[in-house]
N, C-alpha and C positions, 0 to 999 in steps of 0.2 A: 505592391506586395501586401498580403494580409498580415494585418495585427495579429500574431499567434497566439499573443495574451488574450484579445477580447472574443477569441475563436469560442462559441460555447465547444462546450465537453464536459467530458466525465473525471473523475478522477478515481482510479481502481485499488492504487496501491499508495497508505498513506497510512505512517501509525500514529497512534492519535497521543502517543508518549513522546515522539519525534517529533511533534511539534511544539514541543515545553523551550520555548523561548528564556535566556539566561534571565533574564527584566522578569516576565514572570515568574520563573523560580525564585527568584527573592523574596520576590512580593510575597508567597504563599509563604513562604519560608519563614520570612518574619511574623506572618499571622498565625502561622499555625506553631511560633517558637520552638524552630528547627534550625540551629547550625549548619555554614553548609561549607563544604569543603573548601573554598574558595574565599579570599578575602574580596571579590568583585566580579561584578557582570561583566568586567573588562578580561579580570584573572581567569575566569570561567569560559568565556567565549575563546581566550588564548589558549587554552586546552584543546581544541579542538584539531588536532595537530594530528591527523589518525593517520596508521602506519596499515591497519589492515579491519576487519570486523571486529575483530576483538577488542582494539584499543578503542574503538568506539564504542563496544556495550558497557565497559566500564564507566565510561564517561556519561553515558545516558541510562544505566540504575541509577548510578550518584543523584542525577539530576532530578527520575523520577519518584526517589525518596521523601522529599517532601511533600507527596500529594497524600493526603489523607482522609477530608471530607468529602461530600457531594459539592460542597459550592466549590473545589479547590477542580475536580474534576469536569463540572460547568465551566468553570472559567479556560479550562484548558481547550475544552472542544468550542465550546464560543470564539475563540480567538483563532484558532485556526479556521471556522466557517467564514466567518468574515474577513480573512486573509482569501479562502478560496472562493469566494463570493465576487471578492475586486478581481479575480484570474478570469471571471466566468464559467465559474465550474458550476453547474447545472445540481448534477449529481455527484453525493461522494458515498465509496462503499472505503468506511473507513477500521482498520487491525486496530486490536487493543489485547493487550500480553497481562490477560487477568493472575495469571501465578505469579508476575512478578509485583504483585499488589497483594493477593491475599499471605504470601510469605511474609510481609512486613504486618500481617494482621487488619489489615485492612479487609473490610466482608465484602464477597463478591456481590451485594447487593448496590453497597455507597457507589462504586465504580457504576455501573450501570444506571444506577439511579441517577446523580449529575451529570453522564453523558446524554441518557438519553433527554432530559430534559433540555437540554442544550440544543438536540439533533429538531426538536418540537418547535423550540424558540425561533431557531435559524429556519426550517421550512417557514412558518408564519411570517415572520419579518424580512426575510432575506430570498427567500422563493427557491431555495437552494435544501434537494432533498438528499436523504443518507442511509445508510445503511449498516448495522457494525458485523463484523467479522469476527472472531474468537480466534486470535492464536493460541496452538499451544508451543510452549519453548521446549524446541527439541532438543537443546544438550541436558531437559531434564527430562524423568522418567516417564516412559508408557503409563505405566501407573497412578501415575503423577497428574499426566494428561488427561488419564480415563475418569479421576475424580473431578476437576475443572469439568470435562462434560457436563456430568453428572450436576453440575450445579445449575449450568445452561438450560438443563432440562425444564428448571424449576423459573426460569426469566428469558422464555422463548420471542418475548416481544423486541421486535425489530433485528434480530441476530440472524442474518441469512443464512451466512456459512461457517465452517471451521477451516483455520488454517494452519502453516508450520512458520515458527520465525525461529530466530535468534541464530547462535553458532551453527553452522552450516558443513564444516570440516567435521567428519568422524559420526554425523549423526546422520544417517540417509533416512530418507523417508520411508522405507521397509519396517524400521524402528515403531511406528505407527500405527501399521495398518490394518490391527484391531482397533485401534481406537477411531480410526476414520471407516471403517466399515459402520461401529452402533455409531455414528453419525450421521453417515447416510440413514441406515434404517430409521432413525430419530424423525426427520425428514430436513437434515443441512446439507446444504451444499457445500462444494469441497473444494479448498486452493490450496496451492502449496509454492512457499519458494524451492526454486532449485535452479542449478545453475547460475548461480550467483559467482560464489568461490568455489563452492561442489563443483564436479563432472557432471559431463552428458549425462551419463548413465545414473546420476541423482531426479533429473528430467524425465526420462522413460520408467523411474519406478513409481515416481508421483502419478503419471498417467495410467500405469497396468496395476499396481497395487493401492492407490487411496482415488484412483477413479475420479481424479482433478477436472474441474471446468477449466479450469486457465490455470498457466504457469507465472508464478512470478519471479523477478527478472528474465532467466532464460537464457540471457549473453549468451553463455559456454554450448547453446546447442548449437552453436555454427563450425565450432569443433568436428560436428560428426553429419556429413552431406544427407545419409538415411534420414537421422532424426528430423533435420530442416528438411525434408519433404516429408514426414508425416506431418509436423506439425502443419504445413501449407495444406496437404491433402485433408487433414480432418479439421481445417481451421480453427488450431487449438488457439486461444488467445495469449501475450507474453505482455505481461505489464510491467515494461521498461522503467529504470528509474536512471536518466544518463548523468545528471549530477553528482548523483550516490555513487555511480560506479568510478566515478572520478577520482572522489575524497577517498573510496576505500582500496582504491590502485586497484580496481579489478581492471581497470583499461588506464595507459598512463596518460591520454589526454583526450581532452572533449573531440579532438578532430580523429583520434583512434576507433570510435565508438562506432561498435556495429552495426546502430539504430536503422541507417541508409539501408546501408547490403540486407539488412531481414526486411524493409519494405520492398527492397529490387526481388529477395526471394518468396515474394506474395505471403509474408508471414501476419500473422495479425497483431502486430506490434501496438502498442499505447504507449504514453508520456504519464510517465507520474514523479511525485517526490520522496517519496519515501520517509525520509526523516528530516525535513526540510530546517528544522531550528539549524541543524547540526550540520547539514552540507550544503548550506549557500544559498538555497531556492528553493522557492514556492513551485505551483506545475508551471505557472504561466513563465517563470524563468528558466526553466528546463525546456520546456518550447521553444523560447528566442534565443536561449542559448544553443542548443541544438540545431536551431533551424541555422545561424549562424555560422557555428562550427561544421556542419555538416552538408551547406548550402542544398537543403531544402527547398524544396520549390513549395507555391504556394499550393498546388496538386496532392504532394506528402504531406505536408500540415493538415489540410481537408481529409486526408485517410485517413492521418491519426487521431482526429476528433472524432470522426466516425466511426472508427476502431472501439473508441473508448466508449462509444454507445453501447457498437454491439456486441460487445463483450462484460455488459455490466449484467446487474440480475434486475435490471427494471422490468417491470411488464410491459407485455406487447405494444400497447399503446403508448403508454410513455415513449416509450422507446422511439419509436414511428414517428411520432412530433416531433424530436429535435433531431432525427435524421431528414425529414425534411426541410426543417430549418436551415441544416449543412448546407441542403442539395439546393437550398434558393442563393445561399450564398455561393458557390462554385457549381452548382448542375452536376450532371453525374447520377447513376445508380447507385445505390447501397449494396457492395456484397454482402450476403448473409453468412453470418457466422455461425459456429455450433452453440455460443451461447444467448443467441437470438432466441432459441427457441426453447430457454430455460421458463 
């Protein structure tokens, strides 16, 4: 059976605040003489007790409060490369929720600036390339959003696309979609979660109104048979997070997880972590856990590597090398995706 852990892949969906480990928060915490709600990394991890989304955004602004410099933001994305580095993650195309940094006064430069010197270090040293993302938090304003743009304009270096995070209930991505229109025009590309805790129908506005490359999570589109054959017909990609959906009760156990049934319905599924400090796993445990729970064969594990290829924003070539890489380890064609050809 294949090591799922040592499978190269990608990783698509991973925010880079979600991997603020409780040991870490201290640490910044005490250097940057920051109080932190918790009397221990033991008290702090026992928190983690989430009931739904919500009670876990609470618990992860608290956490990401104390970052404040460039080295505090270095050290955050350093630590998680070389956690994804030991999974064999090739490439990461990783979220970062800049409004919930510049609210606290933090310039949307420091942010940037210690990630991306971190994304420089970890290619050089670790052979493990990245990419960042821009979320904007949709339970706050259009407006809101459209100035964050606005800032990106001005540090276009390495930021592929724009995306939607955070509360998911009551915010659809219609809310948006002037500000993901001058995005595209800008020249980003465009992801959105939906169907997380949202409906179907949050799924189908991301694709017809903010003109998404890929969906993230997706779960809920098997709700609606239509939308699981468009998404198969136009192979839209859905960047799985099965750990996350665990912790957040969107499925009540790893063996409920739809992961299976959307690769039986030729969907372009991928394995990611999502907020890995905070729900148990890195990708490559989300892999073995899922291949476990869901008795995966080593056939699906090889598509969902490959899934996470071709569904990343690498360029052609890139791209092409580590799907032949796959293809020596298990043989097999590559289906091409729609965003192969980004």
């Amino acid at each position: 059976m294949l090591d799922a852990r040592a499978l190269p892949k990608a990783e698509l969906h991973v925010h880079i605040e979600g991997t603020f480990e409780p040991e870490l928060i201290f640490e910044i915490a005490e250097r940057n003489r920051i109080a932190v709600p918790y009397a221990s990394v033991e008290a702090l991890r026992s928190a983690y007790d989430f009931t739904d989304l919500q009670s876990f955004l609470n618990v992860y602004y608290a956490g990401m409060s104390v970052l404040r410099t460039e080295r505090d933001y270095y050290d955050l994305t350093a630590a998680y490369l070389r956690r994804a580095a030991a999974d064999n993650v090739r490439h990461a195309e990783i979220f970062f929720d800049p409004q919930a940094h510049t609210a606290r006064g933090v310039p949307f430069a420091v942010v940037t600036n210690g990630i991306r010197e971190a994304l420089g270090d970890a290619e050089h040293e670790l052979g493990i390339s990245a990419q960042l993302i821009l979320c904007f938090l949709r339970d706050q304003s259009a407006a809101s959003a459209m100035q964050v743009l606005e800032a990106a304009l001005r540090d276009r270096e390495r930021i592929v696309a724009v995306g939607l995070d955070s509360g998911e209930v009551g915010n659809p991505p219609s809310k948006f979609e002037r500000v993901f229109e001058r995005a595209r025009a800008e020249g980003f590309l465009t992801v959105a979660h939906a169907g997380e805790e949202g409906p179907p129908e949050y799924i189908i506005e991301a694709l017809d109104l903010l003109k998404v490359s890929r969906i993230d999570h997706g779960v809920r589109c098997m709700e609606d048979a239509s939308l699981v054959e468009r998404l198969r017909r136009e192979r839209v990609p859905l960047t799985v997070c099965p750990l996350s959906n665990v912790r957040l009760k969107v499925v009540r156990r790893l063996e409920d997880h739809p992961l299976k049934r959307m690769l039986d319905a030729g969907l372009v599924a991928t394995v990611n972590s999502d907020d890995p400090a905070y729900f148990g796993g890195y990708v490559g445990e989300n892999y073995t856990r899922s291949a476990a729970a869901l008795s995966l064969t080593d056939a699906e594990l090889g598509t969902l590597a490959r899934n996470s290829f071709q569904a990343s924003f690498l360029d052609t070539v890139v791209r092409e090398h580590y799907l032949e890489e796959l293809n020596e380890l298990q043989g097999g064609p590559a289906t091409v995706s729609r965003s192969s050809t980004v």
